[in-house]
C-alpha positions, 0 to 999 in steps of 0.5 A: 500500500502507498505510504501516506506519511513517511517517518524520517530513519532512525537508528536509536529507535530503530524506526525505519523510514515509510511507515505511518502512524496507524502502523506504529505502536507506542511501546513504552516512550518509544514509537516502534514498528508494529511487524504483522505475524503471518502463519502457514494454513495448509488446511481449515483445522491449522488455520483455525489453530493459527488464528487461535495461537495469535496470527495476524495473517494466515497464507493460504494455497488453492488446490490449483495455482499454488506451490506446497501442492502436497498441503491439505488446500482449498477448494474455492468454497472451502476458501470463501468459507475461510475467508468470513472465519478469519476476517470475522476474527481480524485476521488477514488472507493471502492467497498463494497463485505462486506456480510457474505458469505453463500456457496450458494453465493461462485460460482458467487464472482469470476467473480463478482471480476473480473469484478469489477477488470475490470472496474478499481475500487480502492479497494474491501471493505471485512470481509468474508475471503471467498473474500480475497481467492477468490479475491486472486485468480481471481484477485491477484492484486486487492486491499483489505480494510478490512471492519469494520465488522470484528473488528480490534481492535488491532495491532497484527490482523492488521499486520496479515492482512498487512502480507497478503498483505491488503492494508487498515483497516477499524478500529473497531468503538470501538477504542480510538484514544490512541489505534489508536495511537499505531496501527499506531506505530506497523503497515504500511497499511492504517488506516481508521476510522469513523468520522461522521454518525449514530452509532450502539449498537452492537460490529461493527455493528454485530447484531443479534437482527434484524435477531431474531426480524424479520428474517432480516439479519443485517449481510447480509445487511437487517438490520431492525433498531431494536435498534431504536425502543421503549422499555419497561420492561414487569414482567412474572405474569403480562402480558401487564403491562409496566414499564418505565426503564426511566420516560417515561412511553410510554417506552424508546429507551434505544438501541439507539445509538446518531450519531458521529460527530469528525469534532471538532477534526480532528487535534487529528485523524491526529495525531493518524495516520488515513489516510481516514476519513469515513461519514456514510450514503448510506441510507442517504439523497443527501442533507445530503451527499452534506453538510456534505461531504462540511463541512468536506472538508472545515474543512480538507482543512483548516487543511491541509493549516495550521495546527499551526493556525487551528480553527474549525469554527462555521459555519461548525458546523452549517451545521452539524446541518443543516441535519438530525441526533440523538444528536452527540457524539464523539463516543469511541475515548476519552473513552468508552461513557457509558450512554451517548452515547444513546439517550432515549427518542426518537428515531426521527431523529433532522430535523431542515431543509427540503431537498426542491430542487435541480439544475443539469443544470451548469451554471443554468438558474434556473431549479430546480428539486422539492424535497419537496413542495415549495409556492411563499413567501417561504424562502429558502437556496441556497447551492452549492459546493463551495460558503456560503449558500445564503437566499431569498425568493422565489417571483415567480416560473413557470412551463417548460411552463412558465406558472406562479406557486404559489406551486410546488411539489416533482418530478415537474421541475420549473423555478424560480429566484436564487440569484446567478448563481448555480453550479450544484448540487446546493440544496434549503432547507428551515427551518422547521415551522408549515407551511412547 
């Protein structure tokens, strides 16, 4: 969106130029940048999880046009119904329309814009520029966010993209935040940047490895997850004789890039100039949407309060180590990674927590929807929207019957005793042992 007042840099307070009053916040006796939390919503039930847990702003795919074709998506009634959800709830809705575009596919996008346009979303995610002449088009006033895809790595492509009239940059993942700061310097659109997920080894996330290996477009949206597979160095003359590039002489996973995570330095991307902050992850988890979306918004509102006396807390942290993920780094935004930006030796995910349930009646009476088995003796964690984890232990369970249960199973509804009353999308999770 055009910027009506712009703010003049400033680099004790970190308030970057182009911003307008609506959109700061008065955090003490300093006035700071207000950053948008954006989650993945893969399906209605991590949507729903994403609104609950604190998003500011979900993205979304439709079962055509989309990348992430793997992802639960939206029919068109599906999204309509998604978007009145959200929006009735304060929550904006980006669509992805973010394939390469073959010619096959031209003839349906303008009815397809329209009804997205129709429907009331917030902006049309893009990289083909076949969708912004085609939304420009058919529907002239519908916002454009320039996705990732297509590698906004400097300030004269933004402002092209800004003179065209886009409203929002989804920056290249290979920026610094010094190259995001002068970005923010030379341009007035919306800046948005990856702050937490998986990262890929290709340049945004252009891979060809995928389509080479196993006739699966990355750029299409079928990716098949090539550079987390298991490496070795083979020579010509000697078929079938594996030499290890590092000691593991099964191989190495030298593609294998460690996850983001930036939750320690969200003051740094406010002074940088990012207005949306992005989690990856519409083929992760609902458990994993719900905790990390939470312990951004903790960290972020905490922020926004005051910034002079923010602290990361360690229990934000924590939860972060809660979900599944690769080791953390922090990506490009102190510097080119190198060599310690992937992860060698494994391509298995840290999974220190098991995903055991989840509750949907508000206030609870203790109905839960099994997610992975749970026995009587077990102790869990009871996680909700707005409220510290609580521990206990789970000393009873009973069927819709009443009748009383010693082990339950994935997609069974029980009853059991909670420590507390539940909001909804409350979860249950329990650490991993041998046992689990």
């Amino acid at each position: 969106m055009p910027l009506a007042r712009p703010l003049r840099n400033t680099e004790q307070h970190g308030i970057a130029m182009g911003y307008r009053e609506e959109d700061l916040a008065l955090g003490g006796n300093i006035l700071v940048r207000k950053m948008e939390l954006l989650a993945p919503a893969g399906n209605r039930e991590k949507a729903e999880v994403a609104i609950a847990y604190g998003a500011d702003a979900i993205y979304v795919g439709g079962k055509e046009y989309s990348l992430r074709a793997g992802a639960g998506n939206f029919t068109l009634p599906e999204m309509a119904s998604l978007v009145d959800y959200a929006h009735g709830l304060g929550v904006k809705v980006y669509v992805a329309v973010n394939s390469l575009l073959h010619n096959e596919e031209l003839p349906g996008l303008p009815r397809y814009l329209e009804s997205l346009a129709e429907m009331g979303i917030d902006a049309v995610i893009f990289a083909d520029p076949a969708v912004y002449v085609i939304c420009r088009e058919a529907v002239p006033d519908l916002p454009l966010h320039m996705s990732t895809q297509a590698s906004m790595t400097n300030w004269e492509s933004i402002r092209f993209w800004q003179e065209m009239g886009v409203r929002r940059v989804i920056l290249a993942r290979e920026l610094s935040l010094g190259e995001i700061t002068k970005i923010r310097q030379e341009v007035d659109l919306e800046l948005e940047a990856f702050v937490h997920g998986a990262m890929c080894v290709s340049y945004s996330g252009r891979c060809l490895l995928s389509n080479y290996m196993t006739g699966r477009d990355a750029n299409r949206g079928q990716c098949a997850q090539a550079c987390r597979w298991r490496y070795a160095l083979m020579e010509q003359k000697r078929p079938g004789e594996f030499y290890p590039i590092e000691e593991d002489s099964h191989g190495t996973y030298i593609l294998n890039s460690k996850d983001l995570n930036m939750l320690a330095h969200l003051p740094e991307m406010a002074q940088a100039g990012i207005d949306s902050l992005k989690i990856e992850g519409r083929m992760k988890s609902v458990y994993y949407v719900g905790v990390v979306v939470k312990a951004y918004r903790q960290a972020l509102d905490a922020y926004h309060a005051n910034p002079s006396t923010y602290r990361v807390h360690p229990k934000w942290l924590d939860e972060l180590d809660k979900v599944s993920h690769r080791p953390y780094t922090t990506g490009f935004y102190f510097g080119s990674p190198g060599a310690e930006g992937q992860h060698y030796s494994t391509s298995s995910y840290i999974r220190e927590h098991d995903f055991v349930g989840i509750i949907f009646d508000t206030p609870s009476d203790g109905r839960v929807a099994v997610r992975n088995r749970l026995r009587t003796g077990d102790v869990v964690e009871l996680i909700t929207p707005s409220s510290p984890p609580v521990a206990f232990t789970i000393n009873e369970m009973w069927d819709e019957m009443g009748t009383p249960l010693s082990e339950a199973h994935p997609n069974q509804e029980i009853y059991l005793e909670l420590p507390q009353e539940a909001e909804a999308f409350a979860m249950l999770r329990r650490k991993v042992t041998k046992n689990s």
